[in-house]
Every structure is written in C-alpha cells, then in structure tokens.
mmCIF file of the C-alpha atoms, coordinates in Angstrom:
data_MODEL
# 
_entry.id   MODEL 
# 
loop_
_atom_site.group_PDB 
_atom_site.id 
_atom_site.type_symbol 
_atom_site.label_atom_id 
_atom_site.label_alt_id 
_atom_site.label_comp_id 
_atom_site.label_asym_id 
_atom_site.label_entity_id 
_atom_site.label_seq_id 
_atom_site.pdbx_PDB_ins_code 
_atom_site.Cartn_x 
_atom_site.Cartn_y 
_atom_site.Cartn_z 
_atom_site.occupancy 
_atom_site.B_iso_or_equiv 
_atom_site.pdbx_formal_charge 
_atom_site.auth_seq_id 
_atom_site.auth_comp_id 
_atom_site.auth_asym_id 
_atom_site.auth_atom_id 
_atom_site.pdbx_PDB_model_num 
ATOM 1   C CA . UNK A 1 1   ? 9.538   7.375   -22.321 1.00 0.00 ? 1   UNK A CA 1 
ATOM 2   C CA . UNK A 1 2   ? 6.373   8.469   -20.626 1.00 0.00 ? 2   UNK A CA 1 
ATOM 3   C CA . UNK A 1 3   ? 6.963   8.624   -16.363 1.00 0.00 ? 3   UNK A CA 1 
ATOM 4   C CA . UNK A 1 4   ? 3.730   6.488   -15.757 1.00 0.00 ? 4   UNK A CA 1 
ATOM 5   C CA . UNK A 1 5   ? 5.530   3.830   -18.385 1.00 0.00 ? 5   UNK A CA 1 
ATOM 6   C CA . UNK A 1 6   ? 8.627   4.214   -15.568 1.00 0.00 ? 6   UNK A CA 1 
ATOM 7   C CA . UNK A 1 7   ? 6.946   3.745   -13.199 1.00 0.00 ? 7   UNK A CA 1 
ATOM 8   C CA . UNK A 1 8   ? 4.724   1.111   -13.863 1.00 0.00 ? 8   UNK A CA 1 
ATOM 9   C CA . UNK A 1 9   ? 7.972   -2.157  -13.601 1.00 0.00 ? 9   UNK A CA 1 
ATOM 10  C CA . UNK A 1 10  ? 8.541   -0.867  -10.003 1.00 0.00 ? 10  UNK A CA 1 
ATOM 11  C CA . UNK A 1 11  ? 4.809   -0.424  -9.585  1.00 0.00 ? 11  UNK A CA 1 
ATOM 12  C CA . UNK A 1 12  ? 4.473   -4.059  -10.414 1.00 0.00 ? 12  UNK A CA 1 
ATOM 13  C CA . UNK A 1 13  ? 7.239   -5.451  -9.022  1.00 0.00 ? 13  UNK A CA 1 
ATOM 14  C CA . UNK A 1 14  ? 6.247   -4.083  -5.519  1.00 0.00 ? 14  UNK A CA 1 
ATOM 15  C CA . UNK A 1 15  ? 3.005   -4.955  -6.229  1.00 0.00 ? 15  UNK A CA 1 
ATOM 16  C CA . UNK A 1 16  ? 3.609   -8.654  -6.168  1.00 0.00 ? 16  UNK A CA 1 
ATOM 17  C CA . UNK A 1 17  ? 5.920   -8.474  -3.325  1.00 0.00 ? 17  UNK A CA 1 
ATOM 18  C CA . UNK A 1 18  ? 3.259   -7.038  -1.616  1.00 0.00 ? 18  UNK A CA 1 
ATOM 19  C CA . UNK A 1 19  ? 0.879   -9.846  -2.341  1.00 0.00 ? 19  UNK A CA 1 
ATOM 20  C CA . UNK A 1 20  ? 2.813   -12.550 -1.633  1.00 0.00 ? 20  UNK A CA 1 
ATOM 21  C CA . UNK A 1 21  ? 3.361   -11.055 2.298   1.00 0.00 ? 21  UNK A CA 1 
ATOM 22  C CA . UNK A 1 22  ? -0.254  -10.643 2.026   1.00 0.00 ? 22  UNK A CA 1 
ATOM 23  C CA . UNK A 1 23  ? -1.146  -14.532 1.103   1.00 0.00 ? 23  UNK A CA 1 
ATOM 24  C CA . UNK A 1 24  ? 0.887   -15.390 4.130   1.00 0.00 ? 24  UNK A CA 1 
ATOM 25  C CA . UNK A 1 25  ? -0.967  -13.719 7.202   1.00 0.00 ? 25  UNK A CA 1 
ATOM 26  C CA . UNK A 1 26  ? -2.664  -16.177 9.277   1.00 0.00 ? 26  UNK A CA 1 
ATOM 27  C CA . UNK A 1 27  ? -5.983  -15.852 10.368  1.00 0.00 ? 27  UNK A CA 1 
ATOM 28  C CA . UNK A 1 28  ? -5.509  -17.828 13.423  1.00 0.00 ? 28  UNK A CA 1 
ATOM 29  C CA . UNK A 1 29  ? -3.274  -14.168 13.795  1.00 0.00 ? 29  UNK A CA 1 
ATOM 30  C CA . UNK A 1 30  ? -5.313  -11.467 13.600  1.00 0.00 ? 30  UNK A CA 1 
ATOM 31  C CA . UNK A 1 31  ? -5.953  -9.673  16.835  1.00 0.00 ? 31  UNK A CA 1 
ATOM 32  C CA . UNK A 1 32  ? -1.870  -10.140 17.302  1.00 0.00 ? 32  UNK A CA 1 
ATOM 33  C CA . UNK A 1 33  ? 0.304   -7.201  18.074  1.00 0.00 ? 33  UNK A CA 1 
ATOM 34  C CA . UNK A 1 34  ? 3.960   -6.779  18.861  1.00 0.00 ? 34  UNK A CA 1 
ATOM 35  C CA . UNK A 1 35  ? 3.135   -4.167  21.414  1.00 0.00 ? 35  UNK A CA 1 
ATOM 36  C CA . UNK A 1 36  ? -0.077  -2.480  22.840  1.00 0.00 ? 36  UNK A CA 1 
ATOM 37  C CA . UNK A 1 37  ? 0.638   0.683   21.046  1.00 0.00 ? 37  UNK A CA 1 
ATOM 38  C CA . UNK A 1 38  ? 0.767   -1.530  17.464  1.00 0.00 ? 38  UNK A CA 1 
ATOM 39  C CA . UNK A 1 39  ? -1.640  -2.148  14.541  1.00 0.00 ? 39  UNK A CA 1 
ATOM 40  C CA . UNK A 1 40  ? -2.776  -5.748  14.843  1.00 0.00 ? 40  UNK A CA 1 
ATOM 41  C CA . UNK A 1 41  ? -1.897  -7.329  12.290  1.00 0.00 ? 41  UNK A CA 1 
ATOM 42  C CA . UNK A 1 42  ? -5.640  -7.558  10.395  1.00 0.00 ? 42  UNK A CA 1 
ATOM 43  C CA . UNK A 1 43  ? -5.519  -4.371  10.968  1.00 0.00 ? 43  UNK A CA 1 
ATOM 44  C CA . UNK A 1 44  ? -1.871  -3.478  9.343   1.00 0.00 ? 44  UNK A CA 1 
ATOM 45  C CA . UNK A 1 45  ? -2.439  -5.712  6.821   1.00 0.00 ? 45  UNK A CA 1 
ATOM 46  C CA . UNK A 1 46  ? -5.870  -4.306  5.794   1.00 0.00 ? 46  UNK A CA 1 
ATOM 47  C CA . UNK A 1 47  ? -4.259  -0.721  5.621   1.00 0.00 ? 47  UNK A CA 1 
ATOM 48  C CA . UNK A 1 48  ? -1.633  -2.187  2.996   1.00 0.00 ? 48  UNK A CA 1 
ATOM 49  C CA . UNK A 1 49  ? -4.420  -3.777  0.997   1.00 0.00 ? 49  UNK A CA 1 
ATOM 50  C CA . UNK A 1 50  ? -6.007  -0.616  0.882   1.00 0.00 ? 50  UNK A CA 1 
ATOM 51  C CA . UNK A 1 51  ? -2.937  1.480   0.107   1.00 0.00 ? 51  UNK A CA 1 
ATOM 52  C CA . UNK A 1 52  ? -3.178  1.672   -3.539  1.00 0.00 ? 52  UNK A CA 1 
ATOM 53  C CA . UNK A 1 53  ? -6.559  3.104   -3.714  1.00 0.00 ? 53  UNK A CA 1 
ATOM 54  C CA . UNK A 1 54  ? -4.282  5.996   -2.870  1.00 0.00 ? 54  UNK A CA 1 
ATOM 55  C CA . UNK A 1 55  ? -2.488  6.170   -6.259  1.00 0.00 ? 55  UNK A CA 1 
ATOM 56  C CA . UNK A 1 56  ? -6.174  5.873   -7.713  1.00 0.00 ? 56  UNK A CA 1 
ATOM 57  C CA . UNK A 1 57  ? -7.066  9.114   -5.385  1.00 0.00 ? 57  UNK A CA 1 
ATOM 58  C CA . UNK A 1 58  ? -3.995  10.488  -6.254  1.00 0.00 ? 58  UNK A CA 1 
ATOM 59  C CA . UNK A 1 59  ? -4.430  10.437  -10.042 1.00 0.00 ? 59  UNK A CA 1 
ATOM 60  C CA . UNK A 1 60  ? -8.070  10.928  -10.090 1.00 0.00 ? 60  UNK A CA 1 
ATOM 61  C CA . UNK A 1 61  ? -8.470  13.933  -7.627  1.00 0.00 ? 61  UNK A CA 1 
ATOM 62  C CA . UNK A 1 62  ? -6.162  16.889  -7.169  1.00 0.00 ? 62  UNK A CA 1 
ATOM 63  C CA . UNK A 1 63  ? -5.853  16.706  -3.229  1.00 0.00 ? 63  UNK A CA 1 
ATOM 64  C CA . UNK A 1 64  ? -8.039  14.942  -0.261  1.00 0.00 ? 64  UNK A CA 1 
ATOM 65  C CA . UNK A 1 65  ? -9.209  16.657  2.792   1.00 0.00 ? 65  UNK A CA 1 
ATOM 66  C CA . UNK A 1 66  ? -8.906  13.494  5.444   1.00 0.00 ? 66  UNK A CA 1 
ATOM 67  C CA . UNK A 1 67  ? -10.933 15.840  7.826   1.00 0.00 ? 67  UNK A CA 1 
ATOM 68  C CA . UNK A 1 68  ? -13.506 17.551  5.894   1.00 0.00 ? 68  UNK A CA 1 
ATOM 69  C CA . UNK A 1 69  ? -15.347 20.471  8.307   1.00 0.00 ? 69  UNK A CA 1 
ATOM 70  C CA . UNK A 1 70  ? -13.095 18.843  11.173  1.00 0.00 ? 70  UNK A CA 1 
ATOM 71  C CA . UNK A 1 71  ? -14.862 15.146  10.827  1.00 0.00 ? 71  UNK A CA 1 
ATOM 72  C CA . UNK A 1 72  ? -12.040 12.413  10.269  1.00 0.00 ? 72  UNK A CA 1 
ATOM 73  C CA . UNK A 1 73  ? -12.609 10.332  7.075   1.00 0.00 ? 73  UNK A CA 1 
ATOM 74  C CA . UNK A 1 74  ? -14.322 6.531   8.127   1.00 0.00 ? 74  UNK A CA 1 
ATOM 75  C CA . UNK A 1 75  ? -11.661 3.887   8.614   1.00 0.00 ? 75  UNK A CA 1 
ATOM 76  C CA . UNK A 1 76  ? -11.845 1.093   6.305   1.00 0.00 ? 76  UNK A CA 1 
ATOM 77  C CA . UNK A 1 77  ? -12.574 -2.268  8.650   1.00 0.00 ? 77  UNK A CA 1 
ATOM 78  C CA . UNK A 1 78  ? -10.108 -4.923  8.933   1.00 0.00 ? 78  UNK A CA 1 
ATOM 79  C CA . UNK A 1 79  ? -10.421 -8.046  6.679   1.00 0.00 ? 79  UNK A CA 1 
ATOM 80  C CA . UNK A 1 80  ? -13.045 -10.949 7.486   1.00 0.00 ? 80  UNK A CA 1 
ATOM 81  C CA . UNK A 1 81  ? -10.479 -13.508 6.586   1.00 0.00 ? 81  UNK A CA 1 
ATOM 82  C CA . UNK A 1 82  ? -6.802  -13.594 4.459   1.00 0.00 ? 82  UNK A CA 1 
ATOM 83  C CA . UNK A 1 83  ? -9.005  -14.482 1.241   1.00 0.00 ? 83  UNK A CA 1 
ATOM 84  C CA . UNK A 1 84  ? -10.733 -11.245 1.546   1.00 0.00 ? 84  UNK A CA 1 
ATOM 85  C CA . UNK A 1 85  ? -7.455  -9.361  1.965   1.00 0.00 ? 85  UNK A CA 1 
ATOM 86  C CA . UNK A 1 86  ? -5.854  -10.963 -0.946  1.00 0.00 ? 86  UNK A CA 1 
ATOM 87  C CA . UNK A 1 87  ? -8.744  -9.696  -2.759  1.00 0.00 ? 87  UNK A CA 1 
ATOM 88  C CA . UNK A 1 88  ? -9.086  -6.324  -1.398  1.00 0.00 ? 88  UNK A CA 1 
ATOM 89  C CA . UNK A 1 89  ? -5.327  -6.014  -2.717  1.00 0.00 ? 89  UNK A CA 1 
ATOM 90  C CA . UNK A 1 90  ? -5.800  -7.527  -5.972  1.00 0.00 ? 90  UNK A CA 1 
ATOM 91  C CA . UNK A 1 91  ? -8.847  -4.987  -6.738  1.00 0.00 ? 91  UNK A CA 1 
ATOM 92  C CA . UNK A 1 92  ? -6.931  -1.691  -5.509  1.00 0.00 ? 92  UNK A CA 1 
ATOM 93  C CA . UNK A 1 93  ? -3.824  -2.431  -7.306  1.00 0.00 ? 93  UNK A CA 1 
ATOM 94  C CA . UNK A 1 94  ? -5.144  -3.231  -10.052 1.00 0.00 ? 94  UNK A CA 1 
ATOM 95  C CA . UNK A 1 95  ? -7.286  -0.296  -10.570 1.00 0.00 ? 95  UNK A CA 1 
ATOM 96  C CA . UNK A 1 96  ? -4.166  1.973   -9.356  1.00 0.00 ? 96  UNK A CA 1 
ATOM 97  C CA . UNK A 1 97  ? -2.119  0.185   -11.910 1.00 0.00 ? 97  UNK A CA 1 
ATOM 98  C CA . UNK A 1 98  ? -5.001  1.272   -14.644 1.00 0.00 ? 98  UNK A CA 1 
ATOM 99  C CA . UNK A 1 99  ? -4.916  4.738   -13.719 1.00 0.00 ? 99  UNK A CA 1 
ATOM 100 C CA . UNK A 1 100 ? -1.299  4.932   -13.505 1.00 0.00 ? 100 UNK A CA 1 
ATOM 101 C CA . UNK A 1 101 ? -1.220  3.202   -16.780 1.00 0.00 ? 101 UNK A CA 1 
ATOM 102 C CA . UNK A 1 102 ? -3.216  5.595   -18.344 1.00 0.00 ? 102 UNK A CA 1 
ATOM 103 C CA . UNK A 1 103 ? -1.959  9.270   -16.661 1.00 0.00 ? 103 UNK A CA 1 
ATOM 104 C CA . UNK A 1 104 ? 0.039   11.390  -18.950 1.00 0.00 ? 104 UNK A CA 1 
ATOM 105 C CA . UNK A 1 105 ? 3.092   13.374  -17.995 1.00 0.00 ? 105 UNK A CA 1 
ATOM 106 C CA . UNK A 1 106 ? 0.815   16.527  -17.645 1.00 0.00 ? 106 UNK A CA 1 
ATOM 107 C CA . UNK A 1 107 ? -1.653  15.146  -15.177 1.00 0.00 ? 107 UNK A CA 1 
ATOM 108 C CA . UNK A 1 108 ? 1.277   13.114  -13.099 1.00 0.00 ? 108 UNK A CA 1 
ATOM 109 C CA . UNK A 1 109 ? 3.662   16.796  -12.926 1.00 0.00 ? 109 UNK A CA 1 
ATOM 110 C CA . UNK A 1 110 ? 0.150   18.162  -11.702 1.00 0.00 ? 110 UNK A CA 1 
ATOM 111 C CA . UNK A 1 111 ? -0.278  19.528  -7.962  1.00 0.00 ? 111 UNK A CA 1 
ATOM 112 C CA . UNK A 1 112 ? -1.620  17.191  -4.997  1.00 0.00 ? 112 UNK A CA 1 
ATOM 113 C CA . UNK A 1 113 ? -2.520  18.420  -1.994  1.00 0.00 ? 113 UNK A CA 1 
ATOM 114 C CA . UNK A 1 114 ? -3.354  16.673  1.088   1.00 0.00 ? 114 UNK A CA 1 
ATOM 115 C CA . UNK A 1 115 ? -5.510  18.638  3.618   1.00 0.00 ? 115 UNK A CA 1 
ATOM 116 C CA . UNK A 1 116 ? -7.090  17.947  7.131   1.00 0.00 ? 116 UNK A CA 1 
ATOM 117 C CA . UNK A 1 117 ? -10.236 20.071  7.818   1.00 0.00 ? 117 UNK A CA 1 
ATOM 118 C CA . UNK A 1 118 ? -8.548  22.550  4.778   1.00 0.00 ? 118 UNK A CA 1 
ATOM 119 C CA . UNK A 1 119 ? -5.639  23.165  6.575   1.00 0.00 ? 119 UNK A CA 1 
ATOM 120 C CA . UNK A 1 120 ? -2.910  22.081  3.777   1.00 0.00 ? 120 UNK A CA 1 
ATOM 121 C CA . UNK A 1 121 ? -0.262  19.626  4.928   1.00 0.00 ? 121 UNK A CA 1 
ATOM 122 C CA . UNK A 1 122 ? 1.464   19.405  2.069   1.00 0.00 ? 122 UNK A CA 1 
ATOM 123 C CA . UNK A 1 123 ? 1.354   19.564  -2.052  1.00 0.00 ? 123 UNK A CA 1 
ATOM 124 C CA . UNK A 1 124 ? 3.221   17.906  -4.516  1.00 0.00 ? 124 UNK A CA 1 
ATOM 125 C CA . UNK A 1 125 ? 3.843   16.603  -8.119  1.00 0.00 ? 125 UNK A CA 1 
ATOM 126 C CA . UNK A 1 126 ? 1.038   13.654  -8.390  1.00 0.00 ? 126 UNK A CA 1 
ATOM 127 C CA . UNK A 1 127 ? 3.998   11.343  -9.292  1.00 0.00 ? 127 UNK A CA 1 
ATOM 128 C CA . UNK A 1 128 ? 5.990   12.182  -6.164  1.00 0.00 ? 128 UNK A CA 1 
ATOM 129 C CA . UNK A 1 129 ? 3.121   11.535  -3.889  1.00 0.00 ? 129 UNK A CA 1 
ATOM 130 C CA . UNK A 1 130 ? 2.426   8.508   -6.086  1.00 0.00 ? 130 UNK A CA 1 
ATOM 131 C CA . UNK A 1 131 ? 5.669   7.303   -5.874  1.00 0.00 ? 131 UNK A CA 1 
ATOM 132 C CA . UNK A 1 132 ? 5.894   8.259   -1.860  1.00 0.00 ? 132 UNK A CA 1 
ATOM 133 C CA . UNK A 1 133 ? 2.763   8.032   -0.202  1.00 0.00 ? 133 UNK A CA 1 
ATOM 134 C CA . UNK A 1 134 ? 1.488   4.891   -2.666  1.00 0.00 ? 134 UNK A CA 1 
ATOM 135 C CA . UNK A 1 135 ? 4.742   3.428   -3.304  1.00 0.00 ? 135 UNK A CA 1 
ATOM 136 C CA . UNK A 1 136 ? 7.420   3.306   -0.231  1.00 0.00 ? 136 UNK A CA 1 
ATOM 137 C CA . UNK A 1 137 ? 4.604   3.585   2.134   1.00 0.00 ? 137 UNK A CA 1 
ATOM 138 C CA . UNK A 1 138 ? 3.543   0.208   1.090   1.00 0.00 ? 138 UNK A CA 1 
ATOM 139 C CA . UNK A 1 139 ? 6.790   -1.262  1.215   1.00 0.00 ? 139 UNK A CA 1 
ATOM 140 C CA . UNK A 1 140 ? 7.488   0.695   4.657   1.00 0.00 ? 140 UNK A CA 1 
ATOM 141 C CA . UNK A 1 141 ? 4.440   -1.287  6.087   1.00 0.00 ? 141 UNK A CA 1 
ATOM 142 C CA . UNK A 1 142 ? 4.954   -4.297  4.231   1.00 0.00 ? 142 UNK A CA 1 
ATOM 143 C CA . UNK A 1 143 ? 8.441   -4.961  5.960   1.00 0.00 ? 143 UNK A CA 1 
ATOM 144 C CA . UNK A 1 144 ? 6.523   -4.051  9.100   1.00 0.00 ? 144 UNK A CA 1 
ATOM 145 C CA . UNK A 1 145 ? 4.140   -7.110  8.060   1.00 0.00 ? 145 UNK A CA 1 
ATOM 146 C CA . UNK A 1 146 ? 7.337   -8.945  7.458   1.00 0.00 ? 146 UNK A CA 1 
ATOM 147 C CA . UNK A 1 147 ? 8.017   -8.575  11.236  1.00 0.00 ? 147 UNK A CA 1 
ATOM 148 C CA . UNK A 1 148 ? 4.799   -9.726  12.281  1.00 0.00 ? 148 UNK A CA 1 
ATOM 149 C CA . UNK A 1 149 ? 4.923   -12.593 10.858  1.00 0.00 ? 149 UNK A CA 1 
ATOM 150 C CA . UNK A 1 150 ? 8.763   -13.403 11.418  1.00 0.00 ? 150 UNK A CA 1 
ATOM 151 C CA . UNK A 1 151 ? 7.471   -13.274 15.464  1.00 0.00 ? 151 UNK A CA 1 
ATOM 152 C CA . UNK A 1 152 ? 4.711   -15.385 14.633  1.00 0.00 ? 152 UNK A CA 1 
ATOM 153 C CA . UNK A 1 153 ? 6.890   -17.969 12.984  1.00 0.00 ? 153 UNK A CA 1 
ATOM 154 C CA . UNK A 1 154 ? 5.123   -17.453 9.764   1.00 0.00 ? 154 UNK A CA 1 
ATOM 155 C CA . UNK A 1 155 ? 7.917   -18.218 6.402   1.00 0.00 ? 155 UNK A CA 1 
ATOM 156 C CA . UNK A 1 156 ? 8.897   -14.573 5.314   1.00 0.00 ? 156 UNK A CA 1 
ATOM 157 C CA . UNK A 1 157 ? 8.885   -14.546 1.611   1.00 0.00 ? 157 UNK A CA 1 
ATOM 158 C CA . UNK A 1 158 ? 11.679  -13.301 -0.809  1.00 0.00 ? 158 UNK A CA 1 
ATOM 159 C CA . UNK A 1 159 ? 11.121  -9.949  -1.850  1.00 0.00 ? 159 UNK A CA 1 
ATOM 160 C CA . UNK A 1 160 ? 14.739  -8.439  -3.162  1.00 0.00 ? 160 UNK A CA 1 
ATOM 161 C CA . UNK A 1 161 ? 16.555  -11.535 -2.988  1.00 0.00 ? 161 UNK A CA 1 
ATOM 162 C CA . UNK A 1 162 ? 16.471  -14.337 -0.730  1.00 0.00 ? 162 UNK A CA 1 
ATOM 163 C CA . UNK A 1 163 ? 14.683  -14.454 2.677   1.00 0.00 ? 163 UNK A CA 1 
ATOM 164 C CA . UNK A 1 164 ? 15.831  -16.711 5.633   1.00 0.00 ? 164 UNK A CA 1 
ATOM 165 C CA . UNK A 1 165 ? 12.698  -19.029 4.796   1.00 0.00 ? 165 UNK A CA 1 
ATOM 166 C CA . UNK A 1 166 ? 13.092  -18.691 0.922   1.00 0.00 ? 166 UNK A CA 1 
ATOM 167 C CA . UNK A 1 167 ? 15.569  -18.763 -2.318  1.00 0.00 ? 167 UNK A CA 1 
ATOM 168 C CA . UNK A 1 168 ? 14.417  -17.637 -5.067  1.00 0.00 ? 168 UNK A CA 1 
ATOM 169 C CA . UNK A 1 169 ? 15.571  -19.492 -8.010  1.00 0.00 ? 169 UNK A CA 1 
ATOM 170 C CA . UNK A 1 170 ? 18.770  -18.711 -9.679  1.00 0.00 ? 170 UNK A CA 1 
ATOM 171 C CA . UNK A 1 171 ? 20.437  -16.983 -6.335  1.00 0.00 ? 171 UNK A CA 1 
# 
C-alpha cells in the first residue's frame, strides 16, 4: 500500500471533524477570547481553515522560509462570516487531499525544511511534517476551538465518539 493511500482515511476522517467544529462558530462570537493573550476565535478558527494549505506547501515545495530576508510572511485575515470559513476549509482541504492523493512514496520520504529568514528550524520526511504540522496541528487547534465554543455555550460536536451535546448513532 502506497503511504499517501494510508494516510488519506485519517486525512479524511479529521477532515470532517474539522468541518463540523467549523460549521458551529458563531458569528455573533468572533472578537471572543478566553484570555487577552488568546486567538479570538475568528481568528483561531481562520488559522484552522487555512491549515491544510500546509500539506499543499508541504507536497508541492521542498521547505518555506516564513521570514524571507528577515520580513515575516502576510497573515491571512480572519473570516468575514462562518460561511466564508466553511468555505475557506472546504477549498484547502480539498486541494491538500488532491495533492496528498496524488504524492508517491518518493516525493512524501523527500526532505522538508522549514526556515525563518534561512536560518533552518527544522527538516523532515514530507509525510512526517504532513502528518505533524498538517495533521495533529489541526486537531491540536481544533480541540482548542472545541473550548471556545464549550465557554460560549455553543453544542460541541462528536468527533471520536460521543460529545456531552451529541451521540453519534450506534454508541
């Protein structure tokens, strides 16, 4: 079996985890944070929409200087509304899904290399950063979403089983 082919069930099955805590932030909700040294939540919830562009990065390139000739990369802006999160989401993980889909075991043992102003902070396999930095970073900030909207009294969806606001069916 090819990795990207093992990969790709837990790649989807995130995936829709993801965008079901996604569908859920309120708008009315944006500017909230649990603390003044926290993402609000547009803003942690545009970061995870973005997230799999990563795994498309990660694929496509063979590292990423976030601080070319000492300048920090632009920050993506926060979503206008939930709608345009959702759809941020859908079109980054879907194209990360394509390129994961269609990687072969050569290209995904291949070197990345993250850099800040060519200073290298780290290289690895493209599959270990894809499974890492794409991957369990999402779900690291996606139970931080979870949070957020557990304060906010917003239902916190199943994702592994139940939730205290849902079941799926047959538990």
């Amino acid at each position: 079996m090819a990795i990207s082919e093992s990969l790709l069930p837990e790649f989807d099955q995130e995936m829709a985890g993801v965008r079901r805590t996604l569908e859920r932030v309120p708008e009315d909700k944006f500017d909230w944070k649990p603390h003044p040294k926290s993402l609000s939540m547009s803003v942690l919830a545009g970061h995870i929409a973005n997230l799999p562009s990563w795994g498309t990065m990660t694929i496509d390139r063979d590292e990423l200087d976030t601080a070319p000739g000492g300048k920090p990369m632009e920050q993506t802006p926060p979503p206008a509304s939930t709608a345009d999160l959702v759809a941020t989401f859908d079109r980054t993980s879907a194209e990360a899904r394509a390129a994961l889909a269609g990687a072969s075991d050569a290209e995904l043992m291949k070197p990345w290399t993250l850099l800040s102003n060519g200073t290298v902070l780290f290289s690895l396999p493209k599959v270990a950063c894809f499974r890492s930095f794409v991957i369990n970073h999402m779900i690291h900030h996606r139970a931080q979403l979870g949070v957020y909207l557990r304060i906010n009294d917003v239902p916190v969806p199943s994702l592994y089983g139940p939730s205290a606001d849902e079941t799926p069916p047959g538990f």
